[in-house]
Structure formats: C-alpha cells, structure tokens
Backbone bond lengths (Angstrom), bond angles and torsions (degrees), N, CA, C in turn:
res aa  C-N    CA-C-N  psi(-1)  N-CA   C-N-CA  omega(-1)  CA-C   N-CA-C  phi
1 X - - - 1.465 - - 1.523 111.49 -
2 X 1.336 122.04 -25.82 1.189 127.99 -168.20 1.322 108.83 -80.88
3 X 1.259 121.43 -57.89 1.733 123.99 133.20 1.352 128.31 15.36
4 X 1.624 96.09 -65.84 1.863 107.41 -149.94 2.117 68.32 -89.73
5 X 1.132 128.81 -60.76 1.681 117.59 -159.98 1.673 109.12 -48.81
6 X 1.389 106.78 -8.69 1.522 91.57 176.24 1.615 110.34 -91.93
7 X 1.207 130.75 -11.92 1.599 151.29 -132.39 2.151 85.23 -60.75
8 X 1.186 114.76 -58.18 1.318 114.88 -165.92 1.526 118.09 -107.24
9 X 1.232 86.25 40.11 2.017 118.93 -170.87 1.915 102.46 27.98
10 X 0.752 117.45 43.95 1.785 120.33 174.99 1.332 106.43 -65.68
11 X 1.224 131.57 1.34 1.490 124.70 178.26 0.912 105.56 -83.80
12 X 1.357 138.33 -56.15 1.553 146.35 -130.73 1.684 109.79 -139.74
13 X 1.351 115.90 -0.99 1.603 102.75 -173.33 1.758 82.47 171.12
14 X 1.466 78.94 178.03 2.084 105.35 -162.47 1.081 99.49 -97.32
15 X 1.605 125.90 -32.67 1.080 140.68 174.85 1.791 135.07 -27.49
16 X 1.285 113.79 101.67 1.543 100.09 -177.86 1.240 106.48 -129.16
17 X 1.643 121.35 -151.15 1.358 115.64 177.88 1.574 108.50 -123.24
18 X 1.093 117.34 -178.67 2.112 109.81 169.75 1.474 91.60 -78.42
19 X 1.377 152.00 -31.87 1.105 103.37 165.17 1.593 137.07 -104.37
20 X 0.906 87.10 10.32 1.690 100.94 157.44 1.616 92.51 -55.47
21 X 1.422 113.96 -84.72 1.297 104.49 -172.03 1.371 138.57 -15.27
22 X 1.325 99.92 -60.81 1.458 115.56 164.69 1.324 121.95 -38.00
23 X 1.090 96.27 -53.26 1.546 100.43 -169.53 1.969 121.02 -75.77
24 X 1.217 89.18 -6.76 1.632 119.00 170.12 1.549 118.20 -69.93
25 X 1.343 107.37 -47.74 1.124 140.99 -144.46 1.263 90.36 -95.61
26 X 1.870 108.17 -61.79 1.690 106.88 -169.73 1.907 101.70 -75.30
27 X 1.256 110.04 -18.92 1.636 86.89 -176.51 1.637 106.22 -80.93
28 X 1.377 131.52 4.43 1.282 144.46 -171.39 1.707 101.64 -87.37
29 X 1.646 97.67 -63.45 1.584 101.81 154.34 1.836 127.03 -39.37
30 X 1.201 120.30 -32.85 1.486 114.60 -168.20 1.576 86.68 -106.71
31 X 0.935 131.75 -5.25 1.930 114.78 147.44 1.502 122.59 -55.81
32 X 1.458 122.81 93.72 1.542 108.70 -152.91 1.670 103.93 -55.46
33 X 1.261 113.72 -49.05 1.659 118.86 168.05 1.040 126.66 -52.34
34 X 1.258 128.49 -9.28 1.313 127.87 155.94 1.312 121.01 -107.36
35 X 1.196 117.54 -26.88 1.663 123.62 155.74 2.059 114.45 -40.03
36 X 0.858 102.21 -42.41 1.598 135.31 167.40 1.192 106.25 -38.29
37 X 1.722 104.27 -77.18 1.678 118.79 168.35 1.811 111.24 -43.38
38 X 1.178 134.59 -65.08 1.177 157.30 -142.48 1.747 89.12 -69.50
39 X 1.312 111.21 -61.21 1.906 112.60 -165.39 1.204 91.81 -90.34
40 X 1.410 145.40 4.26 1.629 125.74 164.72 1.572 140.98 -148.57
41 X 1.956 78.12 10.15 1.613 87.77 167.11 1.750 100.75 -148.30
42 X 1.465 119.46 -61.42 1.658 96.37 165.97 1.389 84.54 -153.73
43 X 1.646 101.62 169.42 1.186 140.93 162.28 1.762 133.94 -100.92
44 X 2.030 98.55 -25.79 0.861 100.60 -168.87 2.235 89.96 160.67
45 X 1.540 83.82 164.31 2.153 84.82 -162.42 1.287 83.55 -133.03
46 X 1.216 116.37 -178.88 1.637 128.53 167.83 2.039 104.65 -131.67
47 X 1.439 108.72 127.74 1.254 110.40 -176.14 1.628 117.47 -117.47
48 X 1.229 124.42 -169.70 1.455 104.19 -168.95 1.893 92.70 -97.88
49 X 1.411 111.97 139.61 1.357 104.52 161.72 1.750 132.00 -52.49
50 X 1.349 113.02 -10.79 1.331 129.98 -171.17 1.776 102.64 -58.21
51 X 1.066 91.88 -55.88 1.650 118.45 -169.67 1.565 114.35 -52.70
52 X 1.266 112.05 -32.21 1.776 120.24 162.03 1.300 105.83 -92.41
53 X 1.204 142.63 5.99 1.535 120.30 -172.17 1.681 105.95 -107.50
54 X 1.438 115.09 122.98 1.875 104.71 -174.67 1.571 105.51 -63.65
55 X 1.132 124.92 -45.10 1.522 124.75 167.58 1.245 113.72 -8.39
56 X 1.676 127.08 -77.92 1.028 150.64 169.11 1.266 103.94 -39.13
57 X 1.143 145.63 -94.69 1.230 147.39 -168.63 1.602 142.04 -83.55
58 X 1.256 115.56 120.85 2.046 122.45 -162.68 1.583 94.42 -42.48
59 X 1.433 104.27 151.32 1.759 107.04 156.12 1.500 102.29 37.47
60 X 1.373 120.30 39.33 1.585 123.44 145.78 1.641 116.66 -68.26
61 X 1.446 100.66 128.55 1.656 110.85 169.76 1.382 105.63 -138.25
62 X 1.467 125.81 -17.55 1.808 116.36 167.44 1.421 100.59 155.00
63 X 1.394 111.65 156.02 1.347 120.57 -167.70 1.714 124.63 -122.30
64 X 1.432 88.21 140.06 1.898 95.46 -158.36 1.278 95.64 -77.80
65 X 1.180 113.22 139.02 1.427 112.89 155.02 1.785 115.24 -117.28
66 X 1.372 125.02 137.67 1.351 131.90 -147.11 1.575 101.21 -121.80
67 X 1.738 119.62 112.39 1.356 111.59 174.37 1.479 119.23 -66.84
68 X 1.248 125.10 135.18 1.492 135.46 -166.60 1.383 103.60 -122.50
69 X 1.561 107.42 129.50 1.717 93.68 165.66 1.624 102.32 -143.46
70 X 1.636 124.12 101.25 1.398 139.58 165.50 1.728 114.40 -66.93
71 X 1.227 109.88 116.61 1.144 115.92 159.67 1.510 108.10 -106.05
72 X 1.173 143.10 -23.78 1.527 127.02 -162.12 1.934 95.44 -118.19
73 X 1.130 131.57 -60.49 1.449 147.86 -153.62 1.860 109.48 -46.74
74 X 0.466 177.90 40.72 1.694 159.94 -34.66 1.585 80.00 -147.72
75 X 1.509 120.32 -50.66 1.477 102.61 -161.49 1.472 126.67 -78.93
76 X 1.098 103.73 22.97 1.728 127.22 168.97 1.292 119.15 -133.08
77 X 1.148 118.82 136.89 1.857 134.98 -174.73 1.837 82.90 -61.66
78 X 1.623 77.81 150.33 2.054 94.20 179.35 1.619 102.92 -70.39
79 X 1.592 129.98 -33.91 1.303 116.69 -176.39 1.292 96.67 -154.71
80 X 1.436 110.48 121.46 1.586 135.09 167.60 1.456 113.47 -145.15
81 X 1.642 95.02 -179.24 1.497 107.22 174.08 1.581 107.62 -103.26
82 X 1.239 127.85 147.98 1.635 131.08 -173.58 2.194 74.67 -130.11
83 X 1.521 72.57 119.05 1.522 94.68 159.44 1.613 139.13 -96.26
84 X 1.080 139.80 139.39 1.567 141.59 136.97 1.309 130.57 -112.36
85 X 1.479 128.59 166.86 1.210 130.28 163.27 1.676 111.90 -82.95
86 X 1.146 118.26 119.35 1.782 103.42 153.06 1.655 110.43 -158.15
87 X 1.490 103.29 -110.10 1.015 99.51 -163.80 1.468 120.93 -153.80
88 X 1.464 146.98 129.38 1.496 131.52 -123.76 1.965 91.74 -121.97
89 X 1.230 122.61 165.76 0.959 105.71 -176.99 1.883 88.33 -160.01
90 X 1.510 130.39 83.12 0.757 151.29 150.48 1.866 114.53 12.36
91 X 1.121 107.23 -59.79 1.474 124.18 -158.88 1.683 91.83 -106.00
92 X 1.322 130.00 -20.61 1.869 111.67 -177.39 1.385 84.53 -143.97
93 X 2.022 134.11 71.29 1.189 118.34 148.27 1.650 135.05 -42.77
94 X 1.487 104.77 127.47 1.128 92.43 -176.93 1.848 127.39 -82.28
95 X 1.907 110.26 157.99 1.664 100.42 -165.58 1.436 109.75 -78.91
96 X 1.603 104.60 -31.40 1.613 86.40 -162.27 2.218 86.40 -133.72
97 X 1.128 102.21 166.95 1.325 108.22 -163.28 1.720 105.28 -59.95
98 X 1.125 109.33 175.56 1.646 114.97 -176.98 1.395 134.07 -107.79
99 X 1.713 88.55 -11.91 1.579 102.60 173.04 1.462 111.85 -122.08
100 X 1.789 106.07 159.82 1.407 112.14 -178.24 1.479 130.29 -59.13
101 X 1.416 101.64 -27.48 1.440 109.54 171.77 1.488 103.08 -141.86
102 X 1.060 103.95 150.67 1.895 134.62 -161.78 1.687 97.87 -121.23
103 X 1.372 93.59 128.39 2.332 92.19 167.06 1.372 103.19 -79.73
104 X 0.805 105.58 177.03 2.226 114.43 178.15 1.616 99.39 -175.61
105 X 1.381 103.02 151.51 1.829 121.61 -154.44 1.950 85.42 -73.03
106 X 0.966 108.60 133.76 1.578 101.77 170.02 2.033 100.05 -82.34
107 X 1.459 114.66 -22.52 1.665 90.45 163.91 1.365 95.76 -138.84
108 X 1.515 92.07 137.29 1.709 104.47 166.84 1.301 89.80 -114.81
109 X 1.653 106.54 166.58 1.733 121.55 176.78 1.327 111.98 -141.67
110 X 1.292 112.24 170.13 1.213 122.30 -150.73 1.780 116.66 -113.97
111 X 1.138 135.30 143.06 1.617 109.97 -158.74 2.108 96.89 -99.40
112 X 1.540 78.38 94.38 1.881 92.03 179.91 1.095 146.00 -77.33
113 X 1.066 124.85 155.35 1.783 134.92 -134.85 1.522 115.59 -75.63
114 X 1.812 111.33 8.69 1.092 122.48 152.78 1.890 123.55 -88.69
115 X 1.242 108.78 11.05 1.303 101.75 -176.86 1.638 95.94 -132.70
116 X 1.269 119.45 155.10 1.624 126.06 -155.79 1.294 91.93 -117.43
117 X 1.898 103.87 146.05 1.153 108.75 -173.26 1.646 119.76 -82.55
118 X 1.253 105.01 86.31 1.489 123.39 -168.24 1.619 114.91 -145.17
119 X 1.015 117.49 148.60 1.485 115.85 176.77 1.482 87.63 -77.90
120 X 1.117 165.74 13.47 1.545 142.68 127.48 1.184 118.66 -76.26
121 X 1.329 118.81 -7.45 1.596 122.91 164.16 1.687 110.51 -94.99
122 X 1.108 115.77 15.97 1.564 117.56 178.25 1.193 96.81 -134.13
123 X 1.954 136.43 -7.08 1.145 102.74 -173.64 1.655 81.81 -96.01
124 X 1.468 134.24 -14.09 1.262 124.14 177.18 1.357 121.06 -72.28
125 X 1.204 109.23 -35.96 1.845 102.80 153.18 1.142 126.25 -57.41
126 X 1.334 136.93 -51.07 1.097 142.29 152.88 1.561 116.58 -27.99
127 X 1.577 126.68 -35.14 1.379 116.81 168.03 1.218 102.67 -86.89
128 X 1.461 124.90 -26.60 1.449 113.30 -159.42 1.467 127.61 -76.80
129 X 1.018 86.35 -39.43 1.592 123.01 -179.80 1.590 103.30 -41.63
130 X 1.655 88.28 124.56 2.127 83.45 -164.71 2.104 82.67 -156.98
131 X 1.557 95.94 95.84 1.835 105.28 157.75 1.591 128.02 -124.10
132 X 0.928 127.21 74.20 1.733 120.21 -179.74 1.635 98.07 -19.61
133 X 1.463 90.49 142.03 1.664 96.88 -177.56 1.692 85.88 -95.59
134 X 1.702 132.94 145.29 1.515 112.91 162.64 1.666 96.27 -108.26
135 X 1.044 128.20 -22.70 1.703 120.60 -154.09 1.606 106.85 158.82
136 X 1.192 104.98 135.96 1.600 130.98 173.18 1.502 102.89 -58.88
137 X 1.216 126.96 137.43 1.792 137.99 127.16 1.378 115.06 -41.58
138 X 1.098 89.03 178.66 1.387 109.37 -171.81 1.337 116.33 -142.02
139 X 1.511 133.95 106.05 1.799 118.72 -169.44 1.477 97.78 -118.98
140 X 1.498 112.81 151.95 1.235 133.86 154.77 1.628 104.59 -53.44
141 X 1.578 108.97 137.20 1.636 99.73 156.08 1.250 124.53 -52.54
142 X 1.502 106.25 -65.87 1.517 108.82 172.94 1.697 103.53 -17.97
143 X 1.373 93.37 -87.95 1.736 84.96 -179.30 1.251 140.76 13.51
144 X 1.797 92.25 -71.37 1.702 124.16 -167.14 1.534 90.42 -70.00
145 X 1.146 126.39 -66.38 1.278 162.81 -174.11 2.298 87.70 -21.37
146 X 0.986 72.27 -57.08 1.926 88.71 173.01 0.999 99.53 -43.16
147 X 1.448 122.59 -84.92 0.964 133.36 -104.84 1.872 97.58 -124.68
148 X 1.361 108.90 22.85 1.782 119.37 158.21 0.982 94.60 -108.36
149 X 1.742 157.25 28.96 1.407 117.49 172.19 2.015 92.48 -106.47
150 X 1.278 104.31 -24.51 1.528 102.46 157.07 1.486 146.55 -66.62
151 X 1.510 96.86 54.24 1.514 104.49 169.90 1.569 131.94 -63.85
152 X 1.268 131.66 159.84 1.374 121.87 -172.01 1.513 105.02 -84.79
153 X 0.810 129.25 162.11 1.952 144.33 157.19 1.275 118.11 -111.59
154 X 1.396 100.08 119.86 1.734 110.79 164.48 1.546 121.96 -44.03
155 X 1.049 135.58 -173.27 1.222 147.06 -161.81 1.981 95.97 -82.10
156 X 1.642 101.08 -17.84 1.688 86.81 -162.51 1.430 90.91 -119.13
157 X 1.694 131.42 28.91 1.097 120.60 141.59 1.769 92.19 102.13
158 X 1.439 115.07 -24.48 1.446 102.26 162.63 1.612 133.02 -78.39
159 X 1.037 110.82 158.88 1.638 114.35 -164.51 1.471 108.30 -89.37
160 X 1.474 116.66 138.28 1.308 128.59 167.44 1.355 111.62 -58.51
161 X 1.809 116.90 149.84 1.565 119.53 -171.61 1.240 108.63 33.66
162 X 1.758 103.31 141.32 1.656 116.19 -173.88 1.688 90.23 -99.95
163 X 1.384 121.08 -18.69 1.695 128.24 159.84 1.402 125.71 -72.97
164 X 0.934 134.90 117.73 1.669 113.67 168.45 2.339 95.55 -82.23
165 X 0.589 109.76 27.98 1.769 122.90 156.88 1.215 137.96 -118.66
166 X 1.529 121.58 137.33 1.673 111.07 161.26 1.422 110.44 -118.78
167 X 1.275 115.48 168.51 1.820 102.26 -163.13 1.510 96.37 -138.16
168 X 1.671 118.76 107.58 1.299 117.75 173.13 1.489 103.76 -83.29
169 X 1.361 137.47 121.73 1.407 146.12 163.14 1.492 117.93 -80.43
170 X 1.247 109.35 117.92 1.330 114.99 -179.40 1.568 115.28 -128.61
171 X 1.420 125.83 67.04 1.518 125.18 -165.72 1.502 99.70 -121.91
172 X 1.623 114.73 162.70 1.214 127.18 163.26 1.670 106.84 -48.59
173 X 1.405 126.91 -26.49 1.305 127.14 -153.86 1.773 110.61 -92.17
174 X 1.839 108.18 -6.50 1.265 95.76 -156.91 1.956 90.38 -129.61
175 X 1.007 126.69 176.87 1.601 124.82 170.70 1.860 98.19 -43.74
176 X 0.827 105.49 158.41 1.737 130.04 -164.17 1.695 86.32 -110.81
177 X 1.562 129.07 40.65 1.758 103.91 176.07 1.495 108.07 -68.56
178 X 1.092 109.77 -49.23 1.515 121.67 -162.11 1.587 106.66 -56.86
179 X 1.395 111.16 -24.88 1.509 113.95 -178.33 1.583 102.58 -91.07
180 X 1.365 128.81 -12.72 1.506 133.71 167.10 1.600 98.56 -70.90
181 X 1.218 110.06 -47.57 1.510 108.59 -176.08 1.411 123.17 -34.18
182 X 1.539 79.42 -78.40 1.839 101.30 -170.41 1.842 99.54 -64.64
183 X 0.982 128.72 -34.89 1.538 115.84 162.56 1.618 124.55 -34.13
184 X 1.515 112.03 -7.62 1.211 99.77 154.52 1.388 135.30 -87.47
185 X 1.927 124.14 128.09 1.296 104.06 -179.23 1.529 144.40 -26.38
186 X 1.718 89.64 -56.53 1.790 131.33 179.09 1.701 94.87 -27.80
187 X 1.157 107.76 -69.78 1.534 106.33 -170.98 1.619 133.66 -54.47
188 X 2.132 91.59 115.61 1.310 85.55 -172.53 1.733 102.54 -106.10
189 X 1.660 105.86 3.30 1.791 109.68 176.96 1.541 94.51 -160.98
190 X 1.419 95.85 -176.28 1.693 115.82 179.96 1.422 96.87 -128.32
191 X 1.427 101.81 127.90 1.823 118.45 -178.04 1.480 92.02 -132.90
192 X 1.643 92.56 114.59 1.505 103.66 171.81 1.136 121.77 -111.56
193 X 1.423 131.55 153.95 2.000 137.75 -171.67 1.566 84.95 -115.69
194 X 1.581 85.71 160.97 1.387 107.98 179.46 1.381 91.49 -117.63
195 X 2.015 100.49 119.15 1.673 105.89 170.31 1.671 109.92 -103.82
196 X 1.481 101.74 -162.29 1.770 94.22 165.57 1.555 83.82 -155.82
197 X 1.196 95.05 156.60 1.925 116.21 172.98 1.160 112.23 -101.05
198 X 1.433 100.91 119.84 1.819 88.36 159.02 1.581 103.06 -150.94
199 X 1.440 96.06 38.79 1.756 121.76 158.38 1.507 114.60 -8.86
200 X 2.000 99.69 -76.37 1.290 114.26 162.41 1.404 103.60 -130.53
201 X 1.746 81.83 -176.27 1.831 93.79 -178.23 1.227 122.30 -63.68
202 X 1.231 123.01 -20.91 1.651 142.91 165.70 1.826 103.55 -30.33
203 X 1.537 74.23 -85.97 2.177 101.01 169.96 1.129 104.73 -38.92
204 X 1.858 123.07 -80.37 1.041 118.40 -168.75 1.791 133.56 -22.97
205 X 1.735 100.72 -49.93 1.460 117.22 -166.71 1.419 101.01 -78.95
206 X 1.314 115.10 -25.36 1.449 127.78 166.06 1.942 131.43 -51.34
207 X 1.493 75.90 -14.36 1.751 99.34 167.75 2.242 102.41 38.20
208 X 1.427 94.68 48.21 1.779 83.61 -170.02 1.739 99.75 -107.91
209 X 1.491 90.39 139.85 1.369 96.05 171.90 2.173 106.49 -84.15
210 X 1.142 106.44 158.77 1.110 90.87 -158.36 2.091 99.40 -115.90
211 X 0.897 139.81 175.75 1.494 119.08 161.75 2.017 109.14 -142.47
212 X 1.115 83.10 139.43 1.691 93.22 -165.79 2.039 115.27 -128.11
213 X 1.452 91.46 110.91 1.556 94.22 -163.47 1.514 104.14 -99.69
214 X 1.480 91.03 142.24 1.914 106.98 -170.51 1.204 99.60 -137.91
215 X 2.082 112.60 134.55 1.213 129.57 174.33 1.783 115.43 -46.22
216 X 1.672 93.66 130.42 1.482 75.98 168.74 1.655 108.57 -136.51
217 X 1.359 116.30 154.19 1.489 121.90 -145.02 1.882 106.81 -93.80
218 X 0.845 116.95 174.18 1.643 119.22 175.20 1.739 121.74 -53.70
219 X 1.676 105.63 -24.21 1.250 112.17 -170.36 1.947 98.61 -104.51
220 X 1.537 119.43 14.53 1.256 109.40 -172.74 1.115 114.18 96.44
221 X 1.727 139.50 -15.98 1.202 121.37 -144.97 1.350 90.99 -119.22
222 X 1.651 118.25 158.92 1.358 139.30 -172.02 1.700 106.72 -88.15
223 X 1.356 90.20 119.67 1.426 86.34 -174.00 1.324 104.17 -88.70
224 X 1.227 108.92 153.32 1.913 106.67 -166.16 1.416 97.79 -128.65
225 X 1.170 111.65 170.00 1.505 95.62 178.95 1.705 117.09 -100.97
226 X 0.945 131.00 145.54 1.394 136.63 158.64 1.389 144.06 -83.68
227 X 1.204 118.56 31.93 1.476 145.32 -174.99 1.405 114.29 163.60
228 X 1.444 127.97 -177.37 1.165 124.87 -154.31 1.394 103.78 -110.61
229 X 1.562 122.55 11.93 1.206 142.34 179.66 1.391 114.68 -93.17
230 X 1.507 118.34 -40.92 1.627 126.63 161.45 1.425 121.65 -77.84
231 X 1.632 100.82 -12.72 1.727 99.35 -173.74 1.704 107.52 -45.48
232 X 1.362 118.17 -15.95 1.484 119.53 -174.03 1.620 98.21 -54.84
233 X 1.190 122.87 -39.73 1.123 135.60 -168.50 1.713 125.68 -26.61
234 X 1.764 92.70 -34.36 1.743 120.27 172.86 0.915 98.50 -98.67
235 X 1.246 124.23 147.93 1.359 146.19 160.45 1.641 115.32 -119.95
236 X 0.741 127.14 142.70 1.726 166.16 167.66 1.491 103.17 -67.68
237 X 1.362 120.43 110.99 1.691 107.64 155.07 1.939 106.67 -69.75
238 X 0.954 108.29 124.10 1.588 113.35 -176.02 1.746 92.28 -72.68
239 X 1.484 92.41 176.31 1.354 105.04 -154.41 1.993 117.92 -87.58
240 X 1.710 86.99 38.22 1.541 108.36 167.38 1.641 127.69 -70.11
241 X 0.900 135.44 158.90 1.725 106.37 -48.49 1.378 105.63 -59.60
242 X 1.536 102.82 170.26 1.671 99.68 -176.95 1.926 117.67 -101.80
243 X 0.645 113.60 -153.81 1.525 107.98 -178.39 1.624 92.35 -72.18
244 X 1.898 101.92 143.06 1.341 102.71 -154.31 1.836 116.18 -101.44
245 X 0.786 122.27 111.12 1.877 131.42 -177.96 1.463 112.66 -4.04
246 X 1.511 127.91 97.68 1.468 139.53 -170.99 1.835 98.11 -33.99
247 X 0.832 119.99 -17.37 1.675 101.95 -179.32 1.745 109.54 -91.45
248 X 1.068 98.71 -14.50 1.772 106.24 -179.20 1.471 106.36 -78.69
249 X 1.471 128.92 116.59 1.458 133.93 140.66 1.324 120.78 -22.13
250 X 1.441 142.16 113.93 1.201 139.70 172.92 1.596 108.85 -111.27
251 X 1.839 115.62 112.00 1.306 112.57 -178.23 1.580 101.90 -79.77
C-alpha cells in the first residue's frame, strides 16, 4: 500500500508524468458524476501563467484556486477554478476566498463527444486540444462565494472535496517545481484538467478532485512532453489541503 500512495509522487513534489496525467484524468472520467461534468460543463480552463509566478507578484506565497459550479449566470463558465494569490494555512483552511476579486479562465472546455472514454481518447485530446489564451476575467467574491456551495456528489450522494479549495505553493520555503515549470520559454499560459485520485483507498474515500497544470504554447497548444526529461512539464496539484483537522467543520 505504501507503494501504490507514492504512484503520483504527492508526497514530496507536484511533479508527475503525461501519463500519470492521464490516468488522473481518465479515473475522473469513470466517475459517472463527474464524467457528466467533463462532456457538458468542463474538463479543464486555460489561465494566465502570470498568476503562479512569485516574480510577478508582491508578497507571493501560492495561489488558490476555488471550485465553482454555475448553473444560471451566463457570464461565467458552468465549472471552473476562480483564482487568487495568498497564503495557505494547513491547520485553519480557509471557506471562502480572501480577496475582492478572483481571475477565472474566460474559456473552459468540455471533454467532447469526439474523443472516447479511454486514456487513448485523452491522450488525443491532450494533443488536440488547441485555445489561444487572450486574458483572465475578473469575478466578484460574492459571486464565487455563490457558486462553492454547489459541489458535485458521487453516485452515493456524498460530495466531492472535503475543501471547496486547492492550494498551489510557491515559496522560497518549499521545492521550487512551479519555478522549474514556468522556466520554460514555450509558455504563453497555464491550462489546467480536472483529475480525481483513487491511487489508493486512502485517496479514493477522500472523494478529491484533483487539478493538474500543463504548458501551453503561443498557438494554444499543450505542450506535452517528449521524453522523460520534460515530463516535469505536468504538474500534480499536491495533496493540498489534506484531509482536514477533526475539530474543523467541513461543509
């Protein structure tokens, strides 16, 4: 068992491979309720790379990303991530975001009814897949604030993530992946998929959606890697937040 918990290296780094990915991605697909999500509301958004890099931004330490799910609002995608920069705090996750306004992908897409539900139908999306990123939104909290109390449910009526958050860390204090990342020229944004774990039974019962960011190039397209030297190229949302401290309320 100890084995299978290392499978998508979540201990020690963000770091995975393209087919790790895949296999993220396709066990996300065989969630029939989230399979659901994937062919008719998203699969995955494209955001600006700016927004993860500390360079760019004062008093950077890592950036939230916030599950969203719109059914009525037209001027927001039905399911994305609404981002900020701040700051994670292990032992008192926070419920609702911290700043007044949040960025969000102006297009997310949907994993479509030309590609088969197979990890060979995701590694062909994965090449196919071609969106110019132009520029981030802009959301009200309130907004966001909405639009986390609509989480999805598994088949047995329990709710996905015990967080409505995922927390990319980017500090002097922790591995530098994210700064290996963006060290590639190629990248003109970050286009992330929504996976799920169910590695082990740990994960599994953990019901977590997972999020996994891949270079994307000037013409839209996902740069993938081509040897086992770029596989850095994917990243892993690490296993933020983690199962949450028995005295904390989980909505």
């Amino acid at each position: 068992m100890e084995k299978e918990k290392n499978k998508f290296g979540i201990k020690d780094h963000y770091k995975i491979s393209l087919k790790d990915t895949v296999a993220l991605i396709y066990a996300f697909l065989k969630q029939k309720p989230l399979h659901e999500i994937a062919r008719n509301e998203a699969i995955g958004g494209t955001i600006s790379k700016d927004f993860f890099d500390k360079n760019k931004i004062i008093d950077y330490i890592g950036t939230m990303g916030w599950f969203c799910r719109n059914s009525q609002n037209e001027n927001f995608p039905k399911f994305f991530l609404a981002f900020e920069t701040g700051n994670y705090n292990p032992s008192n996750v926070p419920r609702v975001p911290q700043s007044d306004h949040l960025n969000f992908p102006h297009h997310t897409f949907v994993y479509e009814s030309k590609y088969e539900d197979t990890e060979a139908g995701i590694y062909s999306m994965l090449n196919c897949l071609q969106y110019k990123w132009l520029s981030d939104g802009q959301i009200p909290k309130k907004e966001v604030k909405s639009y986390l109390k609509n989480k999805p449910r598994d088949i047995r009526g329990k709710k996905y993530n015990r967080y409505r958050c995922n927390f990319f860390e980017n500090s002097a204090t922790v591995l530098n992946d994210i700064d290996e990342f963006l060290k590639n020229d190629e990248i003109e944004a970050i286009r992330y998929f929504f996976g799920y774990d169910d590695s082990d039974l740990d994960h599994y019962n953990s019901n977590r959606i997972r999020v996994i960011l891949m270079g994307v190039d000037k013409e839209g397209k996902n740069i993938l890697p081509v040897d086992t030297v770029k596989e850095t190229y994917s990243l892993l949302q690490n296993s933020w937040p983690p199962p949450p401290p028995k005295i904390q309320t989980i909505e």
